[in-house]
N, C-alpha and C positions, 0 to 999 in steps of 0.2 A: 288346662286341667287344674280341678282346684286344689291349692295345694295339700290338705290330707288324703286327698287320692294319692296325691304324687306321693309324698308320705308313706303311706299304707304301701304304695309298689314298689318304692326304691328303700323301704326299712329293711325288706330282704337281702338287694344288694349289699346293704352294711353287712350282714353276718355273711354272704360271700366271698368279701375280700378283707375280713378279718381274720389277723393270723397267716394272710400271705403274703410274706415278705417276700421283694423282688430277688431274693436268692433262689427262691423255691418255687419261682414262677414256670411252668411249663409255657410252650411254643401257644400262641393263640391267631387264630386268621379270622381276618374280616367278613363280620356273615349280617349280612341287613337284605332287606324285602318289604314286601306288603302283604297285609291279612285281607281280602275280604272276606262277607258274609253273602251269599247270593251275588259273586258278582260285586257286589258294590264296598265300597272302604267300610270295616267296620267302626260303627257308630260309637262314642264315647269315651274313644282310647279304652286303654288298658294296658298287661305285663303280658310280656313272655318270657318264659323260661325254657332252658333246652336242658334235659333229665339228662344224664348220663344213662346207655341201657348196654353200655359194649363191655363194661368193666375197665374203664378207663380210669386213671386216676386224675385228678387235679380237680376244680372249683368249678359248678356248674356256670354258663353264660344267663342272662338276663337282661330284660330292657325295658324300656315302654313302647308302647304301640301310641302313636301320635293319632289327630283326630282324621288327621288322611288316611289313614290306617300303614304309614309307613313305622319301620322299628329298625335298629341295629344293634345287636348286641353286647355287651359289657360284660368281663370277669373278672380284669383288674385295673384297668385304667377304662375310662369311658370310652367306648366306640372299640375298642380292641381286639373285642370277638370273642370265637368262641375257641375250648382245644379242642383237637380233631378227633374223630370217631364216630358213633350212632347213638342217636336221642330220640328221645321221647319229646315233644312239643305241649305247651303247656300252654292255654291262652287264659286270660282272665280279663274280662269288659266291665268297664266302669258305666254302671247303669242306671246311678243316683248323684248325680251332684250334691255335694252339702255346702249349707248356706256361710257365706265369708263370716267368720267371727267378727265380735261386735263387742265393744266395751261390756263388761258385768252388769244384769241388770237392765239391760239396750235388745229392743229385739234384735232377728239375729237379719244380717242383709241377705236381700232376696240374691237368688241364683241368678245368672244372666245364661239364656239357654235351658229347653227344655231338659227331661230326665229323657234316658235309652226307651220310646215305647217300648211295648213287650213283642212286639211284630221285628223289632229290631233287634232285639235279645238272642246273643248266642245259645244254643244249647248247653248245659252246664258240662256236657260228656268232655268238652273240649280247656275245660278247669280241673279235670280229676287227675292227677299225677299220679295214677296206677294204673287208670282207664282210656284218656286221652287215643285216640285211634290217630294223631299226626306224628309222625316219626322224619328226622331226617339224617342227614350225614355230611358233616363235614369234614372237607379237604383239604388237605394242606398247600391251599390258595384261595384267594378273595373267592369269596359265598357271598356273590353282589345279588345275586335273585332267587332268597330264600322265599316265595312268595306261599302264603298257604290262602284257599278259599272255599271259606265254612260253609257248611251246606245245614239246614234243616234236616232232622234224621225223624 
């Protein structure tokens, strides 16, 4: 992934685990899976985010979604997970590459790899953080196969 995608998905993370100092860490369990979209890995990586919807306290979890479409989540150290309770699932797909920066004044270097076609593109219902229709729950034990797969609506 290029890296201001990365960027743009993990600038979140920073305001996550700012301000949580490992004194005021709540319990977190290991929650990783795969997204597809019809069936197959979705297309161009992306972020997921897991909403708190139970009235829980502590940092919501996050992560990237890889180009295989696997992801595991982070809240305060990488890979760590998520705290336990009921979420709302957030997915956002990286559907443009931009071009590698280039000296000032240099055009800019080509992308390697197409962009997400639009046949490949998630529906956006599944980036809205009020709307999102995937929910899940974590327990307090490894969440080895959170897998979600996106459908056309």
């Amino acid at each position: 992934m290029h890296s201001m995608a990365r960027l743009f998905i993990f600038g979140g993370a920073l305001v996550w685990l700012s301000g949580c100092g490992s004194s005021n860490n709540l319990d977190v369990y290991p929650v990783k899976g795969k997204i597809t979209f019809e069936g197959q890995p979705m297309k161009g990586g992306g972020a997921i985010t897991f909403v708190p919807t139970g009235g829980q306290a502590g940092a919501q979890g996050g992560g990237e979604i890889k180009e295989d479409g696997t992801y595991e989540l982070t809240t305060y150290e990488p890979g760590d997970g998520s705290i336990p309770g009921d979420f709302r699932v957030v997915i956002t797909q990286v559907t443009v590459k931009e071009p590698e920066t280039s000296p000032d004044g240099s055009a800019p270097i080509p992308v390697d790899g197409p962009n997400v076609a639009p046949a490949d593109q998630i529906p956006q219902i599944y980036s809205d953080f009020a709307n999102s229709p995937l929910t899940a729950k974590v327990e307090e034990k490894p969440n080895e196969a959170m897998n979600f797969d996106l459908k056309r609506q």
